[in-house]
C-alpha positions in Angstrom: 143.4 31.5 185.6 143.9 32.6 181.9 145.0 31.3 179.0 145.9 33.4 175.7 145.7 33.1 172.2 148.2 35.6 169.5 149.3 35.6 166.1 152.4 37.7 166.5 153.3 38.2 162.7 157.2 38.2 163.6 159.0 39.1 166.7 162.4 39.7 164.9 162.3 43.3 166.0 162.5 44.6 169.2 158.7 46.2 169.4 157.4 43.2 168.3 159.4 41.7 171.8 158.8 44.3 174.2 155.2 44.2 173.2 154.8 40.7 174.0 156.7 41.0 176.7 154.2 43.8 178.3 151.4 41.6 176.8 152.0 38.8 179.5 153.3 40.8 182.3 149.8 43.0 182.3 147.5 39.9 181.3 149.4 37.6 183.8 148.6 34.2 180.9 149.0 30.7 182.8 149.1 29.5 179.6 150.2 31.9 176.2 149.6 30.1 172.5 151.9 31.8 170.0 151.6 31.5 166.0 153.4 33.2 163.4 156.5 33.6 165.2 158.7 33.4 162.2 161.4 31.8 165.1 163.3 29.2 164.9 163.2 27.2 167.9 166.7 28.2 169.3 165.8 31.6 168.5 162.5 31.7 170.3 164.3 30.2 173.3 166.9 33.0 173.3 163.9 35.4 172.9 162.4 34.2 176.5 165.7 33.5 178.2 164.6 36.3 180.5 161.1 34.3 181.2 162.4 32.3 184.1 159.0 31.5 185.6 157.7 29.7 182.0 158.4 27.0 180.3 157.8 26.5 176.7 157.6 24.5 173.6 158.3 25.8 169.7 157.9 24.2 166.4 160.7 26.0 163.5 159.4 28.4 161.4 159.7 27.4 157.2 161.6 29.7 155.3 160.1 33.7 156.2 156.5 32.4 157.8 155.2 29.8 160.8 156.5 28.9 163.7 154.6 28.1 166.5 155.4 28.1 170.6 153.5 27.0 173.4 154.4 28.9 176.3 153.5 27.6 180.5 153.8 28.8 183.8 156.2 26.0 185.8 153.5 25.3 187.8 151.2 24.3 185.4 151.7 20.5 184.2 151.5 20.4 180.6 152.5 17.0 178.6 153.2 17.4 174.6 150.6 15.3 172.4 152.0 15.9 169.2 152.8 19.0 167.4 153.0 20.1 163.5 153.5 23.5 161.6 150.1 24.1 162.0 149.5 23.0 165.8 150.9 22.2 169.4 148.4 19.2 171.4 149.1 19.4 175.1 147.3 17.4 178.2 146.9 20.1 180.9 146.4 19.2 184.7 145.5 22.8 186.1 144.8 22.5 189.7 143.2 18.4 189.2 141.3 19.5 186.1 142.5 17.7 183.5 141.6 18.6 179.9 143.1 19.3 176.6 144.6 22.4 174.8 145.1 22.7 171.1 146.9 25.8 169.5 145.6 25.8 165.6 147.2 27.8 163.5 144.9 27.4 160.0 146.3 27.0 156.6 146.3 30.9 154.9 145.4 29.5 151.3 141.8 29.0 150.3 142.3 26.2 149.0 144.5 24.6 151.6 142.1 25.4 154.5 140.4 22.0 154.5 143.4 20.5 155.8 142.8 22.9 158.8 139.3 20.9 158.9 141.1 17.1 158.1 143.3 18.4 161.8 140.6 19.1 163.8 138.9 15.8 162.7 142.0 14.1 163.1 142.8 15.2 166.4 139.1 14.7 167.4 139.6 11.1 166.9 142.3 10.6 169.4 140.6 11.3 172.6 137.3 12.1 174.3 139.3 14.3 177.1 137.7 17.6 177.7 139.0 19.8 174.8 139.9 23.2 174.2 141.3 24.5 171.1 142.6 28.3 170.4 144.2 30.1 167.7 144.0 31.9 164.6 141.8 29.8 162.2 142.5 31.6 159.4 138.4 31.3 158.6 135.1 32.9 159.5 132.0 31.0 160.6 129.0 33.3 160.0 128.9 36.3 157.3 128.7 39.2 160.0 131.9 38.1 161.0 133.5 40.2 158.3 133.7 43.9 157.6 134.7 44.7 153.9 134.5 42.1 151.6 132.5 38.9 151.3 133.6 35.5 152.1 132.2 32.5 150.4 129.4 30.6 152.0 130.7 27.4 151.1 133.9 28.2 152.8 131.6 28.8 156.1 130.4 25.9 155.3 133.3 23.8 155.7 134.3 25.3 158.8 131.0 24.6 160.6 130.8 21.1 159.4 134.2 20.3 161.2 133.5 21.7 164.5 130.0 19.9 164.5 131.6 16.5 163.9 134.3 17.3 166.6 132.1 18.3 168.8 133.5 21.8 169.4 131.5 24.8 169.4 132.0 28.3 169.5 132.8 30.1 172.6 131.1 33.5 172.8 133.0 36.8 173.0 133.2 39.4 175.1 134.9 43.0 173.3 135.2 44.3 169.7 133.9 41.1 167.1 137.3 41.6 164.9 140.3 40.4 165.8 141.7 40.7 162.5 142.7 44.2 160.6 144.8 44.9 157.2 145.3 48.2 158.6 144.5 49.9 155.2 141.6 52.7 154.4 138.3 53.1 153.7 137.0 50.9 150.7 140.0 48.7 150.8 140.0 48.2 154.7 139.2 44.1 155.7 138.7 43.2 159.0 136.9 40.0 160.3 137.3 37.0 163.1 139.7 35.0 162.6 140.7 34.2 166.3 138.5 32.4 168.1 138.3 29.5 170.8 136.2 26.2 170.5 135.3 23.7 173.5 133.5 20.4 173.6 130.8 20.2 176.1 132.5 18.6 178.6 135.2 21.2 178.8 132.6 23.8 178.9 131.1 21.9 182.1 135.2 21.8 183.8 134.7 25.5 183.3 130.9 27.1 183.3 131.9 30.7 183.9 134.5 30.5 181.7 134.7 34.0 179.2 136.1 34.7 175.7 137.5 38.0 175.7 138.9 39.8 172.5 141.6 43.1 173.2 142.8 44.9 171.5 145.2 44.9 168.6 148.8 46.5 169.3 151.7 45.8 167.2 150.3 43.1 165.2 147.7 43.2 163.1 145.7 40.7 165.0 143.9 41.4 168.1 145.3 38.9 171.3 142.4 36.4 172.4 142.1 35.6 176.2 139.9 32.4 178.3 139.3 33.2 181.5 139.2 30.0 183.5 136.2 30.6 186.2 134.1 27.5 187.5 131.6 28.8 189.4 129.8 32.0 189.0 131.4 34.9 191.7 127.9 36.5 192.2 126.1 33.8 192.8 128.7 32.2 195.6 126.6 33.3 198.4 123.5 33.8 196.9 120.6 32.1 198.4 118.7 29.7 195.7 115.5 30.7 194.4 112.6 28.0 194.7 111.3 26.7 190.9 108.7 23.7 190.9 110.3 20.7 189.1 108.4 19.6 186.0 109.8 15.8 186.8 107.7 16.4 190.1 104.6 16.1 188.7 104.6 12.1 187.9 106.2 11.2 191.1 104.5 9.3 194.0 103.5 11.6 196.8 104.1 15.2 194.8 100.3 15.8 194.7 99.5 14.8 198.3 102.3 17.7 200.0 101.0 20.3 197.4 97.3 19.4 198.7 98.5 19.0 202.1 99.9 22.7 201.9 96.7 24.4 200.6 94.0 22.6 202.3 96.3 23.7 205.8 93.6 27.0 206.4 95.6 29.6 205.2 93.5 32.4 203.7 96.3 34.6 202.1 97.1 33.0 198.2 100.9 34.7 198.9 101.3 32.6 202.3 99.6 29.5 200.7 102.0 29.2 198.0 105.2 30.0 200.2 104.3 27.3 202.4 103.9 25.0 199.4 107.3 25.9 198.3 109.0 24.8 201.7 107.1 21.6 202.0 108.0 20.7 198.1 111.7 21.8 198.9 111.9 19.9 202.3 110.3 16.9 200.4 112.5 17.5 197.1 111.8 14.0 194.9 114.3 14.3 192.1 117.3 16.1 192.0 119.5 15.9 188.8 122.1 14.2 191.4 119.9 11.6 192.4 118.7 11.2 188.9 122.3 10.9 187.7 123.4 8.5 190.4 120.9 6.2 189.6 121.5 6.0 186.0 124.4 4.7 186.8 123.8 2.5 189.9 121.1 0.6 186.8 123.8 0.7 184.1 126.6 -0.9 186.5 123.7 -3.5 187.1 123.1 -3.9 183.5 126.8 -4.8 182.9 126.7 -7.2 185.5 123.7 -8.8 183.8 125.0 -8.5 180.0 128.2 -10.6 180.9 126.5 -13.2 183.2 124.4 -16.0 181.7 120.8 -15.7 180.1 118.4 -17.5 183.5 115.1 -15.9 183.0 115.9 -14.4 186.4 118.2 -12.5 184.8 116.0 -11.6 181.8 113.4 -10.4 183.6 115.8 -8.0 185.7 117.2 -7.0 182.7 114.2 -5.9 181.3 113.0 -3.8 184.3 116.3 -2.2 184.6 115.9 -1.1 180.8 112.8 0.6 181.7 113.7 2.4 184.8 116.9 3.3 182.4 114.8 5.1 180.0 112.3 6.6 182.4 115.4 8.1 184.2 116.8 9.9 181.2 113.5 10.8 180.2 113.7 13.0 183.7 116.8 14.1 182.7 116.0 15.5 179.7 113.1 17.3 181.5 115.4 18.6 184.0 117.9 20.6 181.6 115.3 21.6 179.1 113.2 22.9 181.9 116.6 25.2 182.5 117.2 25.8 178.2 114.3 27.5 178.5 114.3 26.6 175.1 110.6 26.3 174.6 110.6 26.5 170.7 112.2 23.0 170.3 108.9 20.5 170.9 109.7 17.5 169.9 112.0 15.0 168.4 114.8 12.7 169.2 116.7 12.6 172.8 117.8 16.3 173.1 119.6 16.1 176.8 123.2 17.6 175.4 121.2 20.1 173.7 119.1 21.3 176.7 122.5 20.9 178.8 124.8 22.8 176.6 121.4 25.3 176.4 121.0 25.7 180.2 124.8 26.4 180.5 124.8 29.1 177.7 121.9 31.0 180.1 123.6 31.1 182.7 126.5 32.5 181.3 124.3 34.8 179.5 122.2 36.0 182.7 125.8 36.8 184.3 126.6 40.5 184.7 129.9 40.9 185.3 129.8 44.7 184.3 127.6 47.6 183.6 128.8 50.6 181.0 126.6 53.9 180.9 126.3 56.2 178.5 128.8 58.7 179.6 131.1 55.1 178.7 131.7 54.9 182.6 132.6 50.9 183.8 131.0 49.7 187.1 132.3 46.2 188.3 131.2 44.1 191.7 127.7 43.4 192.7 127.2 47.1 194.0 128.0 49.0 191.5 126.1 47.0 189.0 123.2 47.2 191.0 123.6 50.5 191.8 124.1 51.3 187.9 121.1 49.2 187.1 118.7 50.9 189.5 119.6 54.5 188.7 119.3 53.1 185.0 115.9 51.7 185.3 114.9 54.7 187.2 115.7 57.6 185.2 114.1 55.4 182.2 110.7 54.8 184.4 110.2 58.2 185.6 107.2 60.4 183.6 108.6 63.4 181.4 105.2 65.3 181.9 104.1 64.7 178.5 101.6 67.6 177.5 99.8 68.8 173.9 97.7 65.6 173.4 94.8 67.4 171.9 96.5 68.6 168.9 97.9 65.0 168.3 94.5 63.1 169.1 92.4 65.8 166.7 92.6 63.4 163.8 92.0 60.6 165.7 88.9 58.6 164.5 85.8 56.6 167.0 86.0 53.4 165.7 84.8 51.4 168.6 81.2 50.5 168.1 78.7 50.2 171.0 78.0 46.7 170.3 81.9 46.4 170.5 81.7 48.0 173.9 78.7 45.6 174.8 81.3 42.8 173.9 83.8 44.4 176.3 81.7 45.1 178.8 79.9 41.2 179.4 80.1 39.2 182.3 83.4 36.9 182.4 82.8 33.2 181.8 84.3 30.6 183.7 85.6 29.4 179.9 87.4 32.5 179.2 89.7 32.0 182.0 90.1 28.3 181.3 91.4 29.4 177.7 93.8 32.3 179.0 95.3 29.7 181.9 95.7 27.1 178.6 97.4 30.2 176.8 100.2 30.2 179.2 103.2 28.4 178.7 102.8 24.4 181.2 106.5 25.2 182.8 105.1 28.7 183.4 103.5 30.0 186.3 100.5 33.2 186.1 102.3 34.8 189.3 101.2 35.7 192.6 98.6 38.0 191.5 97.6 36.3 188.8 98.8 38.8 186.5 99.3 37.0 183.8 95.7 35.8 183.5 94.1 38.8 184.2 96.0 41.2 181.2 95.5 37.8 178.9 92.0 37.4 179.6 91.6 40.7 178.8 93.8 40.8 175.7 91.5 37.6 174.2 88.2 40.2 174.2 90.2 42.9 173.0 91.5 40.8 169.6 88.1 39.9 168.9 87.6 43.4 167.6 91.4 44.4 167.1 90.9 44.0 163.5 88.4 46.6 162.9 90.1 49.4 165.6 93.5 49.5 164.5 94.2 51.1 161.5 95.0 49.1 158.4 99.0 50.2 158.0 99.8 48.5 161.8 100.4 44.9 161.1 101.7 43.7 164.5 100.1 42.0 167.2 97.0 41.4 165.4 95.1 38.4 164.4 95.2 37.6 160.9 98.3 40.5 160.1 101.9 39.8 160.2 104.4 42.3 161.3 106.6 40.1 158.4 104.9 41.9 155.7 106.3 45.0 156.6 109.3 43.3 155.1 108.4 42.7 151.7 106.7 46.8 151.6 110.0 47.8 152.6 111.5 45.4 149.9 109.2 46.9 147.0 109.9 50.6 148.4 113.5 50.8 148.1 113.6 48.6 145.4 111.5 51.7 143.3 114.0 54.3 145.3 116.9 52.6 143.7 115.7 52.4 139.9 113.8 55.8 140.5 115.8 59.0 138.5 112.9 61.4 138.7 113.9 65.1 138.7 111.5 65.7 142.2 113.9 62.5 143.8 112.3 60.7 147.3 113.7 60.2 150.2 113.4 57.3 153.0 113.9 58.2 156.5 114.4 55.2 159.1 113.3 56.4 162.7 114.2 54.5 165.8 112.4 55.1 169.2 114.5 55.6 172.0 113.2 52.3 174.5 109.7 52.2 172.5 107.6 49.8 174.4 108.8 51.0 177.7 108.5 55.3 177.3 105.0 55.3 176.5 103.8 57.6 179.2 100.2 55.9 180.3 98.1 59.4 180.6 98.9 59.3 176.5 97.7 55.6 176.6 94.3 56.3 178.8 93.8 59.8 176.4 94.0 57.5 173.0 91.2 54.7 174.7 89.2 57.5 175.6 89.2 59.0 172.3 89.0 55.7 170.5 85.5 55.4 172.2 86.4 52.5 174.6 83.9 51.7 177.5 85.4 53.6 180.8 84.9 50.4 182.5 87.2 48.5 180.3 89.6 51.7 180.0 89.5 51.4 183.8 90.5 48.0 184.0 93.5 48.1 181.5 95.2 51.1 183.2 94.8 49.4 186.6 97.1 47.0 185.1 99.2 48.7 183.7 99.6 51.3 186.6 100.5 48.8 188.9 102.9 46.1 187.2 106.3 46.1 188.5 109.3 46.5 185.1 106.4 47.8 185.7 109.9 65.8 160.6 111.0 67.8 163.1 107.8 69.9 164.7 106.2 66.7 164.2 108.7 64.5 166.0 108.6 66.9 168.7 105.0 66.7 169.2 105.4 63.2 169.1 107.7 63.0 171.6 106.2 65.9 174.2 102.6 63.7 174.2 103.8 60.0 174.1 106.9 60.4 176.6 108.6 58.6 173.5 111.9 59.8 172.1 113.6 59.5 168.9 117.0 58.2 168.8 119.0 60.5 166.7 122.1 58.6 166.7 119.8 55.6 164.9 117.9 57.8 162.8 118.6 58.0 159.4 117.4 58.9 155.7 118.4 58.1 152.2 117.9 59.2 148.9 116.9 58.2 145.6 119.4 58.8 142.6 117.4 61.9 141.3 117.1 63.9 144.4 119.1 67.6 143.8 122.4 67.8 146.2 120.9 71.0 147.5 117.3 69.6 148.7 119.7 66.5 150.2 121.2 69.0 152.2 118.4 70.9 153.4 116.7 68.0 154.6 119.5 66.9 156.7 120.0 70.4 158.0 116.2 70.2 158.9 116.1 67.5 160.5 119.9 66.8 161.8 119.7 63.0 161.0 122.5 60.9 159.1 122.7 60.3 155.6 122.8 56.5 154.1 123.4 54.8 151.0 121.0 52.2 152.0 119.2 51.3 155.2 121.6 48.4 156.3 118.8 46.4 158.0 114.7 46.4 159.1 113.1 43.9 161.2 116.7 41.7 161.1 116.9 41.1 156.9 118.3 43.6 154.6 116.6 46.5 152.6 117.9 46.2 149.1 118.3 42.7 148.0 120.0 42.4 144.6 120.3 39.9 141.6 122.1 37.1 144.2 119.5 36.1 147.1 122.4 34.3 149.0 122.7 37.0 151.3 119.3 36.8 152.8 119.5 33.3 153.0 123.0 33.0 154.8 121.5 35.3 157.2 118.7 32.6 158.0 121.1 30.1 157.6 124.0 31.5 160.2 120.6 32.6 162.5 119.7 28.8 162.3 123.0 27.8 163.1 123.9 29.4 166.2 120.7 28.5 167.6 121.3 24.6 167.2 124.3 25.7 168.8 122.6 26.7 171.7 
């Protein structure tokens, strides 16, 4: 099933007509939301005369702008709430799931557009039905949501304020971002989001899979938005459920004794051990979130009973107990669906179960792969050609490129580990050292079957202890006592003196991006650079045993760089700038050289912008909107 969303701008011509027209015969709409008409409703209803299999409802345009129209399949049961100028309220029974639809149509003027808001709240108050509502707001919610231009933050501000007292949140999109373009050129060109859809909660749980997906603009000047109805995720249908250890396990009666029971059974082999575990926890299962659910509500039918009978300290007493098996419930409910937000940056404060809920939910969509696009830009859809695509992917990215020349690049490469450095390295390992890594590790996370995890972190703790003194003094990430952050504010001070510099010689920045970073570095480079750096070949030994068998497992210069390291430079990423004072003609031969592009400014480094002028407000609505879609979930 699909529903769609379009601000026509007029269909008084015949394009305008036949567009629409092909619009619903190729996306086949169960239900199509229509603004900007500029129809009368006799005249809209002469339009779709030829529509036999919809029905439909319009509200008059005024004067040369509005109208709205509401159009169905007849086998879709759809009920008129109430309608205005600026929306059409339905009650929808698709297949026995009934919910709400709203078509908004938002108030153009600035300062109108807090009646758009006063609706929203308005309608909000009428019913607690699941809740849908689609259309062109007419606003933005976040600053990167428009492309020329700058909007207000207050504005923003308004419009996020109203969907977080209705309860509505913004569903996330799959295409191009803007659905809105003036169609003009270069500096005067605007485009931005203006159609979106928002759901409560409970709508989003009607509808899990569900997907926001923005086309693409034809004859009007907006783009069409559709909702594809899916409740359960097709992959997944006949996929066999992985095993994960409940965290509400571990205070329930008789959790300990099977996990004892299952490693004290004489099996030698860690990997069989734990598999065993796993079936005897699954065939015992304690809590489930049904279970759970069900008796929350088995206590609070009890509770009612007990509220509206009389006060007999039988009665008290029950009460009471019932109260706290109420709370311990929810408190396992909670547990349950943050265990599945994986939101592990939220620690502590009031009852958070809608969060984690609407959190868990969000992942889920999120981990679904629907399709894969390569670079050659070709589409692979259906479980085998994604994974197909993925592997060949993952392959071509994994495989060695033979690096060669590392002594030329090591030559000015410094010892700087000490022997009493490598004596550290070197020492027995201490029963407290492992203690600390396992304490390191996330409680809802496990070290794996080979104990991975504790191995690379116990060895990571006796490498920071001398971190400080081996890696040169420019490298700020990763370790203790530096801040990758400060990078920010050099970057800051740089291209602030760039922009007021107007010396004759002029500077230039250039911005390089490695192609896939982390994942290229070719681990003969790696083992060359501990070698050189002095390391012990014990502890050399022992890193690259790790690394070797986990399972994800300037232009001469560049090239150096990327023939020894594996690395590559992404070109298309690349880019320099210069300052006011640098000749045309040196400009030129720089790009030449080097075949990168040429900026006013660097847009962006480490997620904040490079040139910050006399108003601040647009680093801090970037922290703000980053804030804001994270309490989102």
């Amino acid at each position: 099933m699909k529903l769609l969303s379009l601000n026509c701008r007029g269909l008084g011509n015949p394009d305008a007509v036949g567009g629409l027209r092909s619009l619903l015969r190729r996306e086949a709409p169960a239900i199509t939301f229509l603004c900007e008409t500029k129809l009368s409703s006799c005249e809209f209803k002469k339009m779709r005369s030829s529509m036999s299999d919809y029905d439909s409802y319009e509200v008059d345009n005024v004067g040369r702008s509005g109208g709205l129209a509401m159009i169905w399949r007849k086998d879709i049961a759809c009920q008129l709430r109430s309608a205005s100028i600026h929306h059409i309220d339905f009650d929808v029974d698709m297949g026995g799931m009934k919910w709400r639809l709203t078509g908004v149509y938002g108030w153009p003027a600035v300062h109108d557009r807090h009646l758009t808001w006063q609706l929203l709240r308005d309608l909000a108050q009428e019913s607690n039905d699941p809740w849908l509502c689609i259309g062109d707001f007419n606003e933005i919610l976040y600053s990167n949501e428009m492309k020329g231009g700058t909007r207000a933050q207050w504005q923003m501000n308004k419009f996020q304020d109203a969907i977080d007292e209705c309860g509505l949140r913004d569903m996330s999109y799959q295409g191009y971002m803007f659905t809105y373009d003036n169609g003009q050129e270069d500096a005067a060109n605007r485009q931005s989001r203006l159609d979106r859809a928002l759901a409560t909660e409970s709508w989003s749980s009607l509808y899990p899979f569900s997907k926001l997906v923005n086309l693409d603009c034809e004859w009007s000047d907006h783009a069409p938005v559709s909702v594809l109805l899916e409740k359960q995720d097709g992959a997944r249908q006949n996929r066999a459920s992985l095993f994960r250890f409940e965290q509400i396990w571990v205070g329930e009666e008789g959790c300990e004794d099977v996990i004892r029971s299952a490693w004290e059974s004489g099996i030698d082999d860690v990997t069989k051990a734990l598999s065993r575990c796993a079936s005897e926890l699954r065939a015992w299962n304690g809590n489930s979130i049904g279970k759970i659910m069900k008796g929350i509500h088995q206590r609070r039918r009890r509770l009612k009973f007990l509220n509206e009978g009389g006060r007999l300290a039988v009665h008290i007493q029950e009460r009471r107990r019932i109260l706290a098996e109420i709370t311990q419930l929810t408190n396992q409910e909670e547990i349950f669906w943050r265990q599945r937000s994986r939101a592990l940056w939220l620690k502590e404060g009031d009852k958070n179960t809608k969060f984690f809920h609407r959190k868990a939910g969000q992942r889920r969509k999120r981990n679904h792969i629907s399709k894969l696009i390569d670079d050659a830009r070709m589409v692979y859809e259906g479980d085998e050609q994604v994974n197909t695509a993925a592997v060949d992917y993952f392959k071509t990215l994994f495989t060695s490129s033979n690096p060669m020349g590392y002594e030329g690049l090591l030559e000015g490469m410094e010892n700087r580990v000490t022997e009493e450095m490598n004596a550290g390295l070197r020492e027995p390992y201490r029963k407290e050292e492992i203690l600390e890594a396992l304490n390191q590790i996330h409680p809802l996370k496990a070290p794996g079957p080979d104990v991975y995890k504790l191995v690379s972190k116990v060895l990571t703790n006796r490498l920071k202890r001398f971190l400080g003194n081996i890696v040169s003094e420019n490298k700020s990430a990763f370790t203790p006592g530096r801040l990758i952050t400060d990078n920010i504010l050099v970057a800051f001070e740089m291209f602030h003196h760039m922009k007021n510099n107007r010396s004759r010689g002029g500077h230039m920045a250039l911005k390089l991006d490695m192609s896939k970073a982390y994942d290229r570095v070719e681990w003969n480079f790696l083992e060359a650079v501990m070698h050189r750096m002095g390391l012990d070949t014990k502890w050399i030994d022992r890193v690259m045993t790790c690394v070797r068998t986990a399972s994800y497992s300037v232009l001469e210069i560049l090239k150096g760089y990327e023939e020894a390291l594996g690395q590559m430079v992404n070109y298309d990423k690349t880019m320099v700038s210069f300052s006011k004072g640098t000749s045309v003609g040196r400009r030129n031969a720089v790009v030449a050289t080097l075949e990168v592009r040429v900026v006013e400014d660097h847009d962006r480094y480490l997620g904040l912008p490079t040139v910050v002028g006399h108003s601040k407000t647009v680093v801090t609505n970037i922290v703000r909107d980053k804030l804001s879609k994270k309490l989102q979930g």
